[in-house]
C-alpha positions in Angstrom: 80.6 73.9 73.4 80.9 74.2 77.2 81.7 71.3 79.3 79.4 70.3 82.3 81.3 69.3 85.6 80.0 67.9 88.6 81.7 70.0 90.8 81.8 73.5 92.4 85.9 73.5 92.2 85.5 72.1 88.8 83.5 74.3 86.9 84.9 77.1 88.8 88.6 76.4 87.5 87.1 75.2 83.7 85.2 78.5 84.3 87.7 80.5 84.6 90.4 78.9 82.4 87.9 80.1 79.4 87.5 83.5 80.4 90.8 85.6 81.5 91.2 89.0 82.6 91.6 90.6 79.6 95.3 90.9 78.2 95.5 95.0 78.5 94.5 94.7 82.0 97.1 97.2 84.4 98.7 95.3 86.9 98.6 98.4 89.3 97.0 101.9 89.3 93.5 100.9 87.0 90.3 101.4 87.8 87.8 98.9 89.5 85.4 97.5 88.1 83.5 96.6 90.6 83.7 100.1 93.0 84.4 102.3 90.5 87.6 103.9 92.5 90.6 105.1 90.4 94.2 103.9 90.6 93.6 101.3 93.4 93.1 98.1 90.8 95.1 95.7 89.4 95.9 91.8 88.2 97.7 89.9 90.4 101.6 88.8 90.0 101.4 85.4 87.4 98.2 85.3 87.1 95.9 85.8 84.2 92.5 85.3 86.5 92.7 87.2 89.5 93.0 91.0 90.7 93.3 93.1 93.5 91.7 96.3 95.1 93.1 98.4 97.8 89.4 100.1 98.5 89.0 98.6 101.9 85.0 99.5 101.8 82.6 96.6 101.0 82.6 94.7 97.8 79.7 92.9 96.8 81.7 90.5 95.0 85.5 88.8 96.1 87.3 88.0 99.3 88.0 90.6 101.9 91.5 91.0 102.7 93.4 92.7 105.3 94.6 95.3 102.9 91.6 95.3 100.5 89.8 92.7 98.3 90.9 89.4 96.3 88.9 88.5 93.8 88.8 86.1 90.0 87.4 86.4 86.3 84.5 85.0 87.7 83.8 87.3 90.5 83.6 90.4 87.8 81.1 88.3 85.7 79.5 87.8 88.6 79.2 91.8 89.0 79.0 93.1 85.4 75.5 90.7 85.5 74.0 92.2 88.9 74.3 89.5 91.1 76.4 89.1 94.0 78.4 86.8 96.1 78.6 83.0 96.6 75.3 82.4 95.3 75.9 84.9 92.1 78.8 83.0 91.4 76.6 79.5 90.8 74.5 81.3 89.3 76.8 82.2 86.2 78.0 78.3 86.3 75.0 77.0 85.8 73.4 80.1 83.1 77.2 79.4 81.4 76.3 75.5 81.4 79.4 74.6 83.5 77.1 73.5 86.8 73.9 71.8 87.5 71.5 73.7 89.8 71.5 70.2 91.7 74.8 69.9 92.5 75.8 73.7 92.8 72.8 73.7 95.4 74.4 70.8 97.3 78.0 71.3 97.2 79.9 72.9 100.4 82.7 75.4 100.5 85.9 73.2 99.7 88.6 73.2 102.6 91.7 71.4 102.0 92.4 71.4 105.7 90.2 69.7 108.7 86.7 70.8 110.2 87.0 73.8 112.3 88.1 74.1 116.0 86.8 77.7 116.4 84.0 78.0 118.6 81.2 80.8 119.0 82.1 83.7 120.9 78.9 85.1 121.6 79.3 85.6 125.6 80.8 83.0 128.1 79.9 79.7 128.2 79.6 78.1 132.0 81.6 74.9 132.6 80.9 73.2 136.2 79.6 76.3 137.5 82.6 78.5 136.2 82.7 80.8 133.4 85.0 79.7 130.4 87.6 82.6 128.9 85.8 83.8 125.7 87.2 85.3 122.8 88.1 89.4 122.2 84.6 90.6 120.7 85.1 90.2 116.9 83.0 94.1 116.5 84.5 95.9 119.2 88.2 94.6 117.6 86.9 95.8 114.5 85.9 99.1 115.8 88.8 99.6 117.0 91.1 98.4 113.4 88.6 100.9 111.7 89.6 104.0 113.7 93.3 103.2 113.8 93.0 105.4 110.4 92.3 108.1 112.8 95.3 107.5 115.2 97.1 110.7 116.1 100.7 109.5 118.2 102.8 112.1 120.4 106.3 112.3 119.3 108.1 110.4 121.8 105.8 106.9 121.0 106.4 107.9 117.3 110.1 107.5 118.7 109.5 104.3 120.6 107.9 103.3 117.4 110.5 103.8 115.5 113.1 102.2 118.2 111.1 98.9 117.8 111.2 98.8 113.7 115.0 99.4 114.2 115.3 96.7 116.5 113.8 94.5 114.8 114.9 94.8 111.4 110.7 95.6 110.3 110.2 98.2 107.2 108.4 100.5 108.9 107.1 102.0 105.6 105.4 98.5 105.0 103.2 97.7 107.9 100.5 100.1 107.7 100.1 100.6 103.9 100.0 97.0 103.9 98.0 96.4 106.8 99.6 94.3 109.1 98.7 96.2 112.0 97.2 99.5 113.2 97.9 102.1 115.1 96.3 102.2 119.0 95.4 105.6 120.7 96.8 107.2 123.2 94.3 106.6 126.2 94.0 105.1 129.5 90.9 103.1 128.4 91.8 100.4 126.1 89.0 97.4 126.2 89.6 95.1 129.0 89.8 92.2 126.4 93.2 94.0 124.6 96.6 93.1 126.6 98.7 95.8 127.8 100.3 97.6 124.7 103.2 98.5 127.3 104.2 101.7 125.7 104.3 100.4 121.9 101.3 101.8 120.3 101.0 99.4 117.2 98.7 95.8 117.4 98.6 93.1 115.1 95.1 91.8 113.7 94.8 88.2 114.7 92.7 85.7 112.3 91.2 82.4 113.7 91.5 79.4 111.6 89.1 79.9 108.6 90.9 83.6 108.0 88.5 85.7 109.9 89.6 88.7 112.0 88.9 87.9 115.5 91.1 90.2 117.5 94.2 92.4 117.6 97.9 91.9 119.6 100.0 94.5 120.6 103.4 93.9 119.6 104.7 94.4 123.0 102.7 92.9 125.3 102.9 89.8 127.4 100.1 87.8 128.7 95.9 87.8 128.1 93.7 89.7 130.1 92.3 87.6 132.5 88.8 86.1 131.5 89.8 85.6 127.9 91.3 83.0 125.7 93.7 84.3 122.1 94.3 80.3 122.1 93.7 79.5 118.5 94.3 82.8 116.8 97.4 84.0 114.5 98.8 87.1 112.6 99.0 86.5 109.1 100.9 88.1 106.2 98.2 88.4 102.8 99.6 84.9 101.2 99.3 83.2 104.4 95.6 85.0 105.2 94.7 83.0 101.6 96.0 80.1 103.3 93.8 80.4 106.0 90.5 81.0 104.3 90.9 77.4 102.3 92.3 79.0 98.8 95.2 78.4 96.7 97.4 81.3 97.0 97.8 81.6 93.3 98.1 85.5 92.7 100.9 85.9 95.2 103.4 83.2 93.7 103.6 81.3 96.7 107.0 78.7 97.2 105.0 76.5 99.2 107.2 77.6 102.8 105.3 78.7 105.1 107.2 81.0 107.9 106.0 80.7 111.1 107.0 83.7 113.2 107.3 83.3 117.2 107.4 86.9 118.3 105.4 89.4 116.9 108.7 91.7 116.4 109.8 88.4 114.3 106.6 88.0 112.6 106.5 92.1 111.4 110.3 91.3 110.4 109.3 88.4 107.9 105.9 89.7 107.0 107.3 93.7 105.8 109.6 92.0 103.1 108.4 91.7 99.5 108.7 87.7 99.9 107.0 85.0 98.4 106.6 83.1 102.1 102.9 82.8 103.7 104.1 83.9 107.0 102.2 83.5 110.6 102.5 84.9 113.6 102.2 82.6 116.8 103.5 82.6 120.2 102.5 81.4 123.5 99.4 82.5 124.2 97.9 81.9 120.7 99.4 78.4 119.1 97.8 75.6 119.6 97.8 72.2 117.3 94.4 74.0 115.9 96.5 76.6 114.9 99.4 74.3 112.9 96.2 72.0 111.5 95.7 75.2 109.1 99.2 74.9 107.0 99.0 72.5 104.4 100.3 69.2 104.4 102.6 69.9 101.5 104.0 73.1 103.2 107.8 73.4 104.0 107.6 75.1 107.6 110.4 77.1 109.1 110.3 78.8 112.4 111.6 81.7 113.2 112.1 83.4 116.7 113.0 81.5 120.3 111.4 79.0 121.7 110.5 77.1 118.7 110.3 73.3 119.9 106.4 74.0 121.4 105.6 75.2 117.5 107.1 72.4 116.1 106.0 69.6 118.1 102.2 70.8 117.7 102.8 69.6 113.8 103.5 66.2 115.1 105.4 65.4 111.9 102.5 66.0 109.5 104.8 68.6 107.7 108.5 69.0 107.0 109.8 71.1 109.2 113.4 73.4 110.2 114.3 75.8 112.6 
């Protein structure tokens, strides 16, 4: 007999506690059930309810991830009966008889962190007769992240490249395969909203604070363009991307430390290691006490790169933290 609950989280958990990935499932080179494509699916580290894809095309079921899609038991249900997304999900609660359609119609999204800070980007708000700095344009970033794939380099920045993955102790071989940043062409046009790449032709994709790409960083550069605002934004490894879209970060084994990185050469050193940290990237331009609102209270922080007091005082003591 199934158990009602009078919660979303509830039933979801309950849900899924009663119906596993099943115990032959690969843990790497399967096929997807939900896209169909071959040797890019696979359960997640300790876990018996979640999976990962690497197909970076659109699901109609899971979370997208910088590298692919996340997703649970539930969200293949969810599939394998037609239906799709959030509201396919309830659906299966309440034909399973683990939700009522009352309170799956009136719950909200659980976030264990505060009420958002991000603000709308569409065009510039006037303040006082002046315009306000507005955010990198979330589509023309994402243009630009979907035909890094295309990215042709000359040898000699393939060589500057390579000088800056030595110098900063990053595995090169990581990065790109797992999507921490992309590759920018070589042109004299970038988008007025992208700071100067100075030479280094490799950007980091920057998520505001519910985990949703809103612009990219290259690793060299030094200031914003004038006329907009990266306040509020981070770089985020795939545990600490989970963090940031309100989940628990189950499937990746977290050790509740959460390495905030204050150089983006510091952040690709930290992020490219097969470590069980949720690691952000933050400097000057970008942290803000928004930004340290998403790590969880029960996170142990360390900070990593110079200049750390500025990161550490936006916690104001709300989490333990060491530098």
């Amino acid at each position: 007999m199934t158990r009602l609950h009078t919660g979303v989280d509830n039933a979801v958990s309950a849900w899924r506690a009663a119906h596993l990935l099943p115990a032959d499932a690969p843990h790497a080179h399967g096929t997807c059930p939900v896209c169909g494509c071959a040797d890019c699916w696979g359960r997640l580290p300790a876990s018996d309810g979640w999976w990962f894809c690497f197909n970076t095309d659109n699901h109609p079921v899971g979370l997208d991830h910088p590298g692919g899609w996340a997703g649970d038991s539930l969200d293949l249900e969810t599939h394998r009966r037609g239906y799709e997304g959030k509201a396919g999900r309830l659906r299966v609660l309440r034909e399973d008889g683990y939700l009522t359609a009352s309170k799956a119609g009136s719950a909200a999204p659980k976030h264990r962190h505060r009420p958002s800070a991000s603000t709308s980007n569409q065009g510039r708000s006037v303040v006082r007769g002046k315009q306000r700095p507005q955010r990198p344009p979330r589509r023309e970033a994402a243009g630009l992240w979907a035909g890094s794939a295309t990215v042709e380099l000359g040898s000699a920045v393939l060589e500057d490249l390579a000088s800056f993955y030595s110098r900063h102790e990053i595995k090169g071989g990581a990065v790109l395969p797992w999507k921490l940043a992309c590759l920018l062409p070589e042109v004299k046009a970038l988008p007025a909203w992208l700071p100067d790449p100075r030479g280094i032709h490799l950007a980091l994709p920057l998520y505001d604070d519910r985990g949703r790409r809103a612009g990219l960083w290259p690793v060299a550069a030094r200031g914003v363009p004038k006329g907009y605002r990266y306040q509020g934004l981070m770089a985020a490894n795939p545990c600490a991307w989970v963090l940031l879209k309100g989940e628990e970060p189950l499937g990746w084994r977290w050790n509740g430390r959460v390495v905030v990185a204050t150089t983006p050469g510091e952040f690709l050193r930290w992020a490219s290691c097969e470590s069980r940290h949720a690691v952000l990237g933050a400097w000057a331009p970008c942290w803000c006490r928004a930004a340290a609102l998403c790590v969880p209270s029960e996170a142990e922080v360390i900070i990593r790169g110079p200049r750390p007091e500025p990161v550490a005082s936006a916690f104001h003591g709300r989490v333990s933290v060491r530098y």
